[in-house]
LUMBARO-513071 format. One record per residue: z, x, y of N, C-alpha, C in turn. Coordinates in pm, whole numbers, padded with zeros to 5 digits, always signed. Layout:
N
ZXYZXYZXY;...
# end
This chain:
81
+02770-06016-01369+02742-06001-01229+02860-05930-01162;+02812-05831-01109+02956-05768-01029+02977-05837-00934;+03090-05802-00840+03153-05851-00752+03098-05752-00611;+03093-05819-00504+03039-05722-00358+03171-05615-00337;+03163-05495-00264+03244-05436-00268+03353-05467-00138;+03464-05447-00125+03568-05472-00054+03581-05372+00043;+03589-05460+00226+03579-05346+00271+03761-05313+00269;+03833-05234+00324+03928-05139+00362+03987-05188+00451;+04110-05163+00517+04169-05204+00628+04250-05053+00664;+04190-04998+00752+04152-04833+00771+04334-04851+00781;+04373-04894+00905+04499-04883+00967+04634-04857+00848;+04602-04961+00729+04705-04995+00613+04719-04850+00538;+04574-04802+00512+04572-04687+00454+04605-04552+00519;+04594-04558+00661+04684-04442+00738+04835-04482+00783;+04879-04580+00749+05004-04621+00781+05076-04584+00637;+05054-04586+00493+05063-04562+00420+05102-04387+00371;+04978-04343+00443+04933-04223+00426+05057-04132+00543;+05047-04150+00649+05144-04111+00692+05333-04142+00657;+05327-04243+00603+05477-04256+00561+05504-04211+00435;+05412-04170+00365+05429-04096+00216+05419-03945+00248;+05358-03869+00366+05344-03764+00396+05502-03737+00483;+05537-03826+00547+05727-03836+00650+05777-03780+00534;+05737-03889+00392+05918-03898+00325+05859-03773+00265;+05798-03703+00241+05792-03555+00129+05819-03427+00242;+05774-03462+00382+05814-03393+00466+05971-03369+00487;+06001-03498+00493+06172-03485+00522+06262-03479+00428;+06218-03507+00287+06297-03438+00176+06317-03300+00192;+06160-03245+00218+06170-03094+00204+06237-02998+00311;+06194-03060+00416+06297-02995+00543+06470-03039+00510;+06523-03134+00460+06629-03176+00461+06690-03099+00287;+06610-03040+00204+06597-02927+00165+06640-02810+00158;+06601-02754+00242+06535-02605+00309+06627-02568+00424;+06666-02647+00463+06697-02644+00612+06850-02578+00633;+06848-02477+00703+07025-02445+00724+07094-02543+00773;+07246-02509+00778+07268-02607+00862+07361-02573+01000;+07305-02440+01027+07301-02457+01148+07187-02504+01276;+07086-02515+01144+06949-02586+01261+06956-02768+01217;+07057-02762+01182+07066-02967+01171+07151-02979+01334;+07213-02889+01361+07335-02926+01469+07161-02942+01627;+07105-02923+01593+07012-02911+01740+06956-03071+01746;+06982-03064+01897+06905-03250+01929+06765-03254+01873;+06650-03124+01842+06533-03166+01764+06553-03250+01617;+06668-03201+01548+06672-03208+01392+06709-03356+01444;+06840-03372+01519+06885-03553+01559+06715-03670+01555;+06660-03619+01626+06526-03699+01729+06434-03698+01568;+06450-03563+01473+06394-03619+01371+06385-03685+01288;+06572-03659+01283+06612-03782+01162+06608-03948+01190;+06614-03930+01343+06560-04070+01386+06441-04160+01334;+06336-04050+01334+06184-04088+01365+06226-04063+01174;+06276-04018+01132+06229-04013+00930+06298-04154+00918;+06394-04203+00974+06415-04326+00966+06353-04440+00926;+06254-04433+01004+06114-04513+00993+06007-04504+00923;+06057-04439+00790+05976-04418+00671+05955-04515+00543;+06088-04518+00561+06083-04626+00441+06055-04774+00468;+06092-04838+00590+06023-04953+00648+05861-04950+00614;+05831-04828+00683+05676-04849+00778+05662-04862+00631;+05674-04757+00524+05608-04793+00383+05580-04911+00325;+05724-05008+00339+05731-05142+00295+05655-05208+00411;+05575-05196+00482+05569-05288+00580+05411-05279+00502;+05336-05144+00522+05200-05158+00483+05173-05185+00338;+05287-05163+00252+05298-05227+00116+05261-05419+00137;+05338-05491+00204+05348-05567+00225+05242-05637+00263;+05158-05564+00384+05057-05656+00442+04965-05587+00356;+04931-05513+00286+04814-05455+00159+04860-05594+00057;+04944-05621+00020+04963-05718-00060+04903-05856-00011;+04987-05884+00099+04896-06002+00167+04757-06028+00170;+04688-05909+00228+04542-05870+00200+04480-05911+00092;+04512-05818-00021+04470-05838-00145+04475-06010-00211;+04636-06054-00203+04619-06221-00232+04532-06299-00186;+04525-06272-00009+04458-06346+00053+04277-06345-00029;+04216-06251+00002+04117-06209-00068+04081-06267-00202;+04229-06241-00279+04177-06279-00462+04159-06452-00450;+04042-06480-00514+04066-06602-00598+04138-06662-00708;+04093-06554-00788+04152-06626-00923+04259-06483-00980;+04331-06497-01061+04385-06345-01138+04539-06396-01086;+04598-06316-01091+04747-06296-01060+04759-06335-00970;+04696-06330-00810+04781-06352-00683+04722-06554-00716;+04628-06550-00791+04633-06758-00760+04729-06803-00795;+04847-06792-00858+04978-06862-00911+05081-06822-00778;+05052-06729-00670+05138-06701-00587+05094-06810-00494;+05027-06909-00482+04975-06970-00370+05021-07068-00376;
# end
Protein backbone atom coordinates (compact mmCIF):
# COMPACT_ATOMS: atom_id res chain seq x y z
CA UNK A 1 0.00 0.00 0.00
CA UNK A 2 1.57 3.31 -0.79
CA UNK A 3 1.67 6.12 1.30
CA UNK A 4 -0.71 9.58 0.39
CA UNK A 5 1.46 12.09 -1.11
CA UNK A 6 3.05 14.97 0.99
CA UNK A 7 2.02 18.26 0.52
CA UNK A 8 5.13 21.02 0.35
CA UNK A 9 5.70 23.95 2.43
CA UNK A 10 6.04 26.43 -0.66
CA UNK A 11 7.86 29.18 1.62
CA UNK A 12 10.86 26.46 2.86
CA UNK A 13 11.44 25.68 -0.73
CA UNK A 14 11.81 29.40 -1.90
CA UNK A 15 13.72 30.28 1.14
CA UNK A 16 16.06 27.57 0.21
CA UNK A 17 16.00 28.34 -3.33
CA UNK A 18 16.86 31.79 -2.94
CA UNK A 19 19.79 31.32 -0.47
CA UNK A 20 21.48 28.72 -2.72
CA UNK A 21 20.96 31.14 -5.69
CA UNK A 22 22.75 34.45 -2.95
CA UNK A 23 25.65 32.09 -2.18
CA UNK A 24 26.57 31.15 -6.11
CA UNK A 25 25.68 34.71 -6.84
CA UNK A 26 28.11 36.15 -4.39
CA UNK A 27 30.90 33.76 -4.89
CA UNK A 28 30.78 34.75 -8.43
CA UNK A 29 30.56 38.49 -8.15
CA UNK A 30 33.15 38.32 -5.27
CA UNK A 31 35.02 36.51 -8.15
CA UNK A 32 34.82 38.66 -11.01
CA UNK A 33 34.65 41.73 -9.42
CA UNK A 34 37.46 44.57 -9.56
CA UNK A 35 38.35 46.05 -6.84
CA UNK A 36 37.75 49.18 -7.51
CA UNK A 37 33.91 48.46 -7.67
CA UNK A 38 34.13 46.75 -3.97
CA UNK A 39 35.11 50.44 -2.63
CA UNK A 40 31.21 51.70 -3.65
CA UNK A 41 28.40 51.77 -0.77
CA UNK A 42 26.34 49.31 -3.41
CA UNK A 43 29.09 46.44 -3.12
CA UNK A 44 29.02 47.43 1.16
CA UNK A 45 24.81 47.12 1.22
CA UNK A 46 25.62 43.83 -0.71
CA UNK A 47 27.89 42.22 1.29
CA UNK A 48 25.54 42.97 4.02
CA UNK A 49 22.45 41.39 2.53
CA UNK A 50 25.07 38.04 1.27
CA UNK A 51 25.49 37.92 4.90
CA UNK A 52 22.29 36.43 5.32
CA UNK A 53 22.93 33.48 3.30
CA UNK A 54 24.25 31.14 5.18
CA UNK A 55 21.79 31.58 8.20
CA UNK A 56 18.62 31.84 6.02
CA UNK A 57 20.06 28.36 4.52
CA UNK A 58 20.42 26.82 7.98
CA UNK A 59 17.30 28.20 9.09
CA UNK A 60 15.08 26.52 6.18
CA UNK A 61 17.39 23.44 6.55
CA UNK A 62 16.25 23.37 9.97
CA UNK A 63 12.55 23.91 9.91
CA UNK A 64 12.46 21.29 6.57
CA UNK A 65 13.91 19.01 9.14
CA UNK A 66 11.43 19.74 11.78
CA UNK A 67 8.74 19.24 9.15
CA UNK A 68 9.84 16.10 7.93
CA UNK A 69 10.30 14.53 11.81
CA UNK A 70 7.26 16.00 12.74
CA UNK A 71 5.41 14.21 9.84
CA UNK A 72 7.52 10.77 10.00
CA UNK A 73 6.24 8.06 12.14
CA UNK A 74 8.39 5.47 12.14
CA UNK A 75 12.18 5.41 10.25
CA UNK A 76 14.98 7.54 11.51
CA UNK A 77 13.34 10.73 12.83
CA UNK A 78 11.22 8.12 15.65
CA UNK A 79 14.46 7.68 17.78
CA UNK A 80 14.79 11.62 17.63
CA UNK A 81 11.61 11.97 19.71
Amino acid sequence: MSDPPRSRVAFVDWLRLLAALQMITGHTLDAVLVDGARQSSAFQTWTQIRGLTAPAFLLASGISFALASRLEDVGAFAALR
